[in-house]
C-alpha positions as CSV (number, residue, x, y, z in Angstrom):
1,X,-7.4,-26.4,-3.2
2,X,-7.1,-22.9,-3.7
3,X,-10.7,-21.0,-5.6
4,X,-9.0,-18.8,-8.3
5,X,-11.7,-16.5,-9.9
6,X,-10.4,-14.6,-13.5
7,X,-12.6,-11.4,-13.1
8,X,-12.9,-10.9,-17.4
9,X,-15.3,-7.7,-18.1
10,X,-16.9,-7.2,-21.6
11,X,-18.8,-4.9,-23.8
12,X,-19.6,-5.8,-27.5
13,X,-16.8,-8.6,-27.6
14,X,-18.6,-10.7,-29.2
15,X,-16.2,-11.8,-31.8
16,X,-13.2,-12.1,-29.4
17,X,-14.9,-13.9,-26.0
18,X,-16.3,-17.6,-27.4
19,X,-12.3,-18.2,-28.5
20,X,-11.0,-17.0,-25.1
21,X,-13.7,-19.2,-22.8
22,X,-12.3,-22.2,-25.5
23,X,-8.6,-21.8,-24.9
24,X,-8.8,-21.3,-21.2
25,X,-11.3,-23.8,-20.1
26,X,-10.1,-26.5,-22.8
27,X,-6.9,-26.0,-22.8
28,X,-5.2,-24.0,-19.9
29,X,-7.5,-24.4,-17.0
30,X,-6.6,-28.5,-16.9
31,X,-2.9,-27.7,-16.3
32,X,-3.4,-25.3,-13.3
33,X,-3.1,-26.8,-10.0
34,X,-6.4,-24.6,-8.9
35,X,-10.0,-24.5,-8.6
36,X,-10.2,-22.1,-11.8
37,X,-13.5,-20.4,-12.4
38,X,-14.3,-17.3,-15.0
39,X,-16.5,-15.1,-14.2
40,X,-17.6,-12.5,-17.4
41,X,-19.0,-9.5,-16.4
42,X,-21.0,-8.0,-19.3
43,X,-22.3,-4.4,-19.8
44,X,-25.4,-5.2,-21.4
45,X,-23.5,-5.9,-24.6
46,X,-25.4,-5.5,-27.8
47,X,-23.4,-7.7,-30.2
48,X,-24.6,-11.2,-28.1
49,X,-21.7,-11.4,-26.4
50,X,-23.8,-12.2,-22.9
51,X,-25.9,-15.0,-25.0
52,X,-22.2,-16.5,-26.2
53,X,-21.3,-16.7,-22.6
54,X,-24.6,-17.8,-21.7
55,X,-24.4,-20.4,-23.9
56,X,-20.6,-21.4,-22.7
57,X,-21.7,-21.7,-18.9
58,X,-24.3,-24.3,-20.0
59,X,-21.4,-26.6,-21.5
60,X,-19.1,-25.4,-18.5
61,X,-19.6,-25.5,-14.8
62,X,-17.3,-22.9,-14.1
63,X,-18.3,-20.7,-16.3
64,X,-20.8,-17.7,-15.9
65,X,-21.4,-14.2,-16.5
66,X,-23.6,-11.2,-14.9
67,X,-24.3,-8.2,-15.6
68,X,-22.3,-4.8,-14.0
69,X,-25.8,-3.0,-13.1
70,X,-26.6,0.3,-13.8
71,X,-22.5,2.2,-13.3
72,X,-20.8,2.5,-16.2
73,X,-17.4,2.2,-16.8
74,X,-14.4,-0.6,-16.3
75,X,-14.1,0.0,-12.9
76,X,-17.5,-0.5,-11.9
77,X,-17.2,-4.1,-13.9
78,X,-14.6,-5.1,-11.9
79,X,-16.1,-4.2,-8.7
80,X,-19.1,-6.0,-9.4
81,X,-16.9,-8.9,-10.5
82,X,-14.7,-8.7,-7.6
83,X,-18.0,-8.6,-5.0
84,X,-19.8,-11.3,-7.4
85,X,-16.1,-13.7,-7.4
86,X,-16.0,-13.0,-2.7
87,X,-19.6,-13.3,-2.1
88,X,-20.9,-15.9,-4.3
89,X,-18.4,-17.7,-5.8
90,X,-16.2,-17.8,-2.8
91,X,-12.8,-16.7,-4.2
92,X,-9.6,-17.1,-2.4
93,X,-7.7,-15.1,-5.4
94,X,-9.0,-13.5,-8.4
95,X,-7.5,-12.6,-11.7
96,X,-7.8,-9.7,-13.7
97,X,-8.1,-10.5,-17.2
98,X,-8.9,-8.9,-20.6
99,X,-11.5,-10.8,-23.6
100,X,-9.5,-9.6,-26.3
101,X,-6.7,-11.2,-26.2
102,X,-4.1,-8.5,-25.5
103,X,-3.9,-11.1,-22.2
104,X,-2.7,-14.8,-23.6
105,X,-4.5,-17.0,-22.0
106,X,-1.4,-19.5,-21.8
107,X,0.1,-17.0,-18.9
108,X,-2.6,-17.4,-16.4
109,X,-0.7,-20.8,-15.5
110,X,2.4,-18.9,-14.5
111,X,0.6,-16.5,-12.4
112,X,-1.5,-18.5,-10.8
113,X,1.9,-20.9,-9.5
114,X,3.5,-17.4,-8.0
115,X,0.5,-17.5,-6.3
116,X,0.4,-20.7,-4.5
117,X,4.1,-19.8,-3.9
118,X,3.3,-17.3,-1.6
119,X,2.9,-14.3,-3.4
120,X,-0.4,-12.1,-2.4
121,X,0.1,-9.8,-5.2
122,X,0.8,-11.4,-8.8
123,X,1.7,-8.4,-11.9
124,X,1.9,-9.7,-15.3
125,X,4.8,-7.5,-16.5
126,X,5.7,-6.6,-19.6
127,X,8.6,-4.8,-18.7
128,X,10.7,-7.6,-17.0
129,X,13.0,-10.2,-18.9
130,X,10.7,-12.8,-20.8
131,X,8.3,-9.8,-21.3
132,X,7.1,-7.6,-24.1
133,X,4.7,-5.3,-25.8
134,X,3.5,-6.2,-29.1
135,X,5.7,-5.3,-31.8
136,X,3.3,-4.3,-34.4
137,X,2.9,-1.0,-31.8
138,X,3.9,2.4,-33.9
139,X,6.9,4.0,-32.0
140,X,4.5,6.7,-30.4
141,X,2.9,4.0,-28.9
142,X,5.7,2.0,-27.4
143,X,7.1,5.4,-26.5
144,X,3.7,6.1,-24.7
145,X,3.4,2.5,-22.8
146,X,7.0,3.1,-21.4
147,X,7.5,6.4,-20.7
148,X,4.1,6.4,-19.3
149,X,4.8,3.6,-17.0
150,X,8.7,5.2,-16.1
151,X,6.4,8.4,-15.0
152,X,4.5,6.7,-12.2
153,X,7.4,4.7,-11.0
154,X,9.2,8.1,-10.6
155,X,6.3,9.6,-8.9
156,X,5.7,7.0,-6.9
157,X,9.4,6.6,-5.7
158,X,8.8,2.4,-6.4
159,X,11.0,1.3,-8.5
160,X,11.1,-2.3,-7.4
161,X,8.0,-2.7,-9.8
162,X,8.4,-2.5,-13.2
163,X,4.8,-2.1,-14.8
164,X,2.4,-0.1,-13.3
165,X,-0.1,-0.1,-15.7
166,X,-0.8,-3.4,-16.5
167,X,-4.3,-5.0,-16.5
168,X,-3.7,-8.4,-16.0
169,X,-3.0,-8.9,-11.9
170,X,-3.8,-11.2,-9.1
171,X,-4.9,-10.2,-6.4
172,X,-4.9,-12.6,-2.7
173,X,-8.3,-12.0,-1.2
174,X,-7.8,-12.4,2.7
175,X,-5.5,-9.5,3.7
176,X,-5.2,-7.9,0.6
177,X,-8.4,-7.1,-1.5
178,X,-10.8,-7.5,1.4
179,X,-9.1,-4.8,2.8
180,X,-10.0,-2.2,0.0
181,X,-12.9,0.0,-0.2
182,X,-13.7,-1.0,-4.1
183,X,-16.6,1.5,-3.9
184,X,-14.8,4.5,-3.4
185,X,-11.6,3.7,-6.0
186,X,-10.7,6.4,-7.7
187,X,-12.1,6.8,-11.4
188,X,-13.8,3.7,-11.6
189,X,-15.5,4.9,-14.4
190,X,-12.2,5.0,-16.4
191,X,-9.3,2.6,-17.2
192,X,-7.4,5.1,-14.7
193,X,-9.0,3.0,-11.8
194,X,-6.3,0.3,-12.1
195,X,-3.7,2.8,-10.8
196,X,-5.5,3.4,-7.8
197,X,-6.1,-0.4,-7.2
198,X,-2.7,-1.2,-7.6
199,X,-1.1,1.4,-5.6
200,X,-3.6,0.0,-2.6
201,X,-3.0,-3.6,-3.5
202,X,0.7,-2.9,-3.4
203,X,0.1,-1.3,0.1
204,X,-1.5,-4.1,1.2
205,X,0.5,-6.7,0.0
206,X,3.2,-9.0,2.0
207,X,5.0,-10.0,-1.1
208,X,4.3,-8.7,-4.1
209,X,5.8,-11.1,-7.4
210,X,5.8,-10.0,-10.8
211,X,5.5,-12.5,-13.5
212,X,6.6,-11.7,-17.3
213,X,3.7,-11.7,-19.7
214,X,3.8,-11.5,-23.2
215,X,1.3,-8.7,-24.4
216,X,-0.5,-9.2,-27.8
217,X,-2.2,-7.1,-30.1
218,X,-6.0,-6.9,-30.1
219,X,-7.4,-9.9,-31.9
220,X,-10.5,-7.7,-33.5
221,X,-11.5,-4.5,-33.2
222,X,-9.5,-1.2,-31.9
223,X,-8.4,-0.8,-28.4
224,X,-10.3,1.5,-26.1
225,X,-7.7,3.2,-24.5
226,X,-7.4,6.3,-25.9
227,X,-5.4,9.8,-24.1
228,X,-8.3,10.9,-22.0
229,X,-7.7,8.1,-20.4
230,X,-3.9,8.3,-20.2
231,X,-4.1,11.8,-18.9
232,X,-6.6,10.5,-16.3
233,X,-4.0,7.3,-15.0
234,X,-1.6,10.1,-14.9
235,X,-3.9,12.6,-13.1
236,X,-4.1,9.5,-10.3
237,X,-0.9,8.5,-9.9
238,X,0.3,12.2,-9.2
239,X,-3.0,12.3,-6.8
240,X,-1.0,9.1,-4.8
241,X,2.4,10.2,-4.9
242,X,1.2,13.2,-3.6
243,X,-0.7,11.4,-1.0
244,X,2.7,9.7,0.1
245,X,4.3,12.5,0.6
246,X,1.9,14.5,2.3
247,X,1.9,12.1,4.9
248,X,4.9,12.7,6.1
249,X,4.4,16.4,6.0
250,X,2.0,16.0,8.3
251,X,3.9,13.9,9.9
252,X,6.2,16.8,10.3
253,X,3.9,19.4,11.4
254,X,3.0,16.8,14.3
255,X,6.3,16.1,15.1
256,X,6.7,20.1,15.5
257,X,4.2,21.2,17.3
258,X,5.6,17.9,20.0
259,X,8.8,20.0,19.5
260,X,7.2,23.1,21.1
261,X,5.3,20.8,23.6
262,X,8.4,19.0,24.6
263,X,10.6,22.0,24.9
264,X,8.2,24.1,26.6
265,X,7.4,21.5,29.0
266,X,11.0,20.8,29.7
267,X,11.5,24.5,30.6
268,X,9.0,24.5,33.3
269,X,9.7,21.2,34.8
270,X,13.4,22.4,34.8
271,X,11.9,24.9,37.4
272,X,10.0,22.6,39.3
273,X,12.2,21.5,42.7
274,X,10.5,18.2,41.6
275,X,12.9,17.3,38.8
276,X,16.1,18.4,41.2
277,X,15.3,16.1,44.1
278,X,15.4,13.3,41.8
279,X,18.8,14.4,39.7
280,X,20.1,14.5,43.6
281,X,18.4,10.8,44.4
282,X,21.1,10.1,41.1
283,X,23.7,12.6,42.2
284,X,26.4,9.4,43.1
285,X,26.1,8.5,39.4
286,X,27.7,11.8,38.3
287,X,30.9,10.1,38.3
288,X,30.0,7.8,35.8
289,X,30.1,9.4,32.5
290,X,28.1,7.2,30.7
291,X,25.0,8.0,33.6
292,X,26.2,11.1,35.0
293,X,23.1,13.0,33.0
294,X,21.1,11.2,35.1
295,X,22.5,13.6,37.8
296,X,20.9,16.4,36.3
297,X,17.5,17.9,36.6
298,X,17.6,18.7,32.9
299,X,17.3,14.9,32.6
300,X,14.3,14.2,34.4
301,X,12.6,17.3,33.0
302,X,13.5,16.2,29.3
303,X,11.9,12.9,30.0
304,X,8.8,14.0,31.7
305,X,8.6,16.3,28.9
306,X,9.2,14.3,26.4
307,X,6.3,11.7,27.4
308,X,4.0,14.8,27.5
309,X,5.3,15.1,23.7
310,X,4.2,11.4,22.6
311,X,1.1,11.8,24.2
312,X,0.3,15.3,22.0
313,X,1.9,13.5,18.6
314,X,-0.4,10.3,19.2
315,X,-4.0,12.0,19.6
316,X,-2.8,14.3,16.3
317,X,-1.8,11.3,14.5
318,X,-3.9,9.5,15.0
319,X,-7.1,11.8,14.1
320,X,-5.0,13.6,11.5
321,X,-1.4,12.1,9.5
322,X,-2.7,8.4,9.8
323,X,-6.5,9.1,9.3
324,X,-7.6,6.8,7.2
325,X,-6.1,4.1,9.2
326,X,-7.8,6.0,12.5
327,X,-7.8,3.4,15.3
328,X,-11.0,4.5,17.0
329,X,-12.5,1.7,19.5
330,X,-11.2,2.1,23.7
331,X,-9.3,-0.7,23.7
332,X,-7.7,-0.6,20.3
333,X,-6.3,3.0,21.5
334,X,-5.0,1.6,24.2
335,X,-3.2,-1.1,23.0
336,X,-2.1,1.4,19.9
337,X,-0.9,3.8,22.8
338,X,1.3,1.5,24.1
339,X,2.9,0.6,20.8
340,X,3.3,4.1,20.6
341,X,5.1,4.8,23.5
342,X,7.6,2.0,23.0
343,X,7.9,2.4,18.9
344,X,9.2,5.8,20.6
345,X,11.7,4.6,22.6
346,X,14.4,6.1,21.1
347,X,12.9,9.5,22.4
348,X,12.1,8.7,25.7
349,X,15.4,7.4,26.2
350,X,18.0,9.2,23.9
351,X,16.6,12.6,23.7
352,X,16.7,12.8,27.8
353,X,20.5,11.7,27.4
354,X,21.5,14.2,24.9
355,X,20.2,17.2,26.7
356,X,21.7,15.7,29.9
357,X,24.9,15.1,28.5
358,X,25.0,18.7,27.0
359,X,24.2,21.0,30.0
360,X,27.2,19.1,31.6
361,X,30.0,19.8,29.1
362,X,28.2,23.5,28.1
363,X,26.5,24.4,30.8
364,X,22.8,24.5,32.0
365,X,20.9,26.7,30.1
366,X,17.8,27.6,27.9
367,X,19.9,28.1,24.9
368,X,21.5,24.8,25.4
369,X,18.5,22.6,26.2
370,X,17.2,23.6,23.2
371,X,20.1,22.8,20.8
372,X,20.4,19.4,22.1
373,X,17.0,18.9,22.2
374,X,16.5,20.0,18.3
375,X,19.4,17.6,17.4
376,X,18.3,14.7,19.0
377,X,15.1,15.5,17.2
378,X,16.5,15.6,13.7
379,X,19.1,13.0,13.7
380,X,17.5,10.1,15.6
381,X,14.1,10.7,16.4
382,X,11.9,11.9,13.4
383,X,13.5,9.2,11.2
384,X,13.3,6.4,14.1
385,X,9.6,7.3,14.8
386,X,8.4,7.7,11.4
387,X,9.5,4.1,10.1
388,X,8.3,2.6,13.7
389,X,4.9,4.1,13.3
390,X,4.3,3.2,9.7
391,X,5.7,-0.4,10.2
392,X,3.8,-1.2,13.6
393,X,1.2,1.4,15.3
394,X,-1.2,2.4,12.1
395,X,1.0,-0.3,9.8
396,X,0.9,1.1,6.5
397,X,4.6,-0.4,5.5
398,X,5.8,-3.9,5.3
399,X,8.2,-5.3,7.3
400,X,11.7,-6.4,5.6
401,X,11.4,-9.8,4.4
402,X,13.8,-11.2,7.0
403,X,11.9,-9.7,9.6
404,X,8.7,-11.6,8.8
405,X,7.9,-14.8,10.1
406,X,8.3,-17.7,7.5
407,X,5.2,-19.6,6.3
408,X,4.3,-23.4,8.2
């Protein structure tokens, strides 16, 4: 059975914590098919909060509570939760999850079945039918929550997920939080942290299920959040959407300086004798027209060229458009090489092809090697490459769902 860890941080919730350990070890905890544990992380609360807890984990054996240490901020509670819920408590799944009842205890059921459904990546969302915000909110503040969470689904270009700035998430710990540096989140000082964890999560995750959930009001005291914060969570999400995209600018400026590699190299092999002897070894296939360019030296010399091309765009790649996923060890390069030379296929073989085919029907020359060789470029190969890269040499996408294997 599964070890699901709620990760619950606190400062000075004194008057909201003793009801929430009641209702979810009492009552909710014995329906959940799940080792369920809480673990509250206090910041040296001065209310005695930590001595409520304290006194809850002596009348509960999955109950405890620590102390963050000396970083302040939410963040830094949940990364001390999340190392405390790995290391210690042995967690296969941990639940973020707030002490003042904004996050009703009776929905941790509900997201902890999507998870042993399969799902490595559980949202609460308010935003999805069977969810809501609290209606007591003014309008500025509903207006606030949504608009604020349509702005990073727009930046972000994910519009599959409906909230993006909920707190209360489950996170899979094999493949998906293990695989996050928690130390160097953004913000972790701020609420605006969670934006950065989810957009990694998300990145990580196989399949990612959100779940409604019902938010509530505050039971005491006035929510923390405040528009510091808010302008922060924006600040991040426009830092990652960014991010995104510069990728494949870079991804571009690789792709063009191959361009200049693989059309200057085709020039000079076209006047090597080399490339003619074999077009000539192929000249009996000019009557075929669906080989006859491999009858012509521009052939050979585009596909000598071309490999010369992959070879530039996977060193610059790989130290430079997909560096934080840098494959560095001998053996992991060479096997990533190879990946890379048959994710680009579609160069090797079509761009050869095209520039064939067009020095027959317009004739052999500089001008015309280098249209064909710009349009195989831009219709088939920059898209073809980009998606095969992402999805299998540095693997920053997911493959399509009915690409993936099922589940035993």
């Amino acid at each position: 059975m599964d070890k699901i860890v709620i990760v619950m941080p606190v400062w000075n919730e004194a008057k909201n914590v003793g009801e929430m350990i009641e209702k979810l070890v009492r009552e909710e905890f014995p329906k959940i098919k799940a080792e369920m544990y809480l673990l509250v992380v206090d910041n040296y609360s001065k209310d005695g909060t930590a001595q409520l807890v304290e006194e809850a984990s002596k009348k509960y054996k999955n109950v405890t509570i620590i102390q963050q240490g000396d970083k302040s901020g939410l963040g830094w509670a949940y990364v001390a939760g999340f190392e405390h819920a790995i290391n210690k408590l042995g967690a296969d799944a941990v639940l973020e999850m707030d002490a003042d009842g904004q996050h009703p205890p009776e929905f941790v059921k509900p997201m902890v079945e999507a998870y042993a459904n399969g799902a490595d990546y559980v949202i609460g969302s308010r935003y999805i039918p069977g969810g809501s915000i609290p209606s007591q909110w003014g309008m500025s503040r509903k207006a606030m929550s949504y608009f604020g969470n349509l702005f990073i689904r727009i930046v972000w270009l994910n519009f599959k997920i409906h909230d993006m700035t909920t707190g209360f998430r489950l996170t899979r710990v094999k493949g998906v939080l293990d695989k996050i540096k928690l130390h160097d989140l953004m913000a972790l000082n701020r609420f605006a942290y969670k934006v950065d964890l989810l957009y990694q999560s998300l990145k990580n995750s196989k399949k990612t299920v959100e779940v409604p959930l019902e938010f509530r009001p505050r039971t005491a005291e006035k929510s923390k959040f405040n528009v510091k914060e808010m302008i922060a969570t924006f600040k991040i999400a426009i830092i990652l959407g960014v991010k995104d995209k510069m990728r494949f600018v870079k991804f571009g400026i690789v792709g063009g300086v191959g361009f200049i590699v693989n059309y200057v190299g085709l020039e000079l092999l076209r006047r090597v004798p080399f490339t003619q002897a074999v077009a000539n070894l192929f000249g009996s296939l000019a009557a075929i027209p669906v080989l006859q360019a491999l009858s012509t030296a521009s052939f050979w010399s585009t596909a000598l060229a071309t490999e010369a091309a992959i070879v530039s765009n996977f060193i610059f790649n790989n130290v430079w458009t997909f560096k934080e996923e840098r494959i560095t060890k001998f053996f992991g390069i060479i096997g990533a090489f190879a990946k890379f030379n048959f994710t680009s296929l579609a160069a090797v073989v079509f761009q050869p092809f095209v520039v064939g085919q067009a020095v027959i029907l317009f004739g052999d020359t500089s001008l015309v090697r280098l249209g064909a060789l710009f349009f195989a470029l831009v219709v088939v190969v920059i898209p073809w490459n980009y998606t095969m890269y992402n999805l299998f040499v540095w693997k920053t996408w997911k493959l399509p769902k009915f690409l993936r294997k099922s589940p035993k």
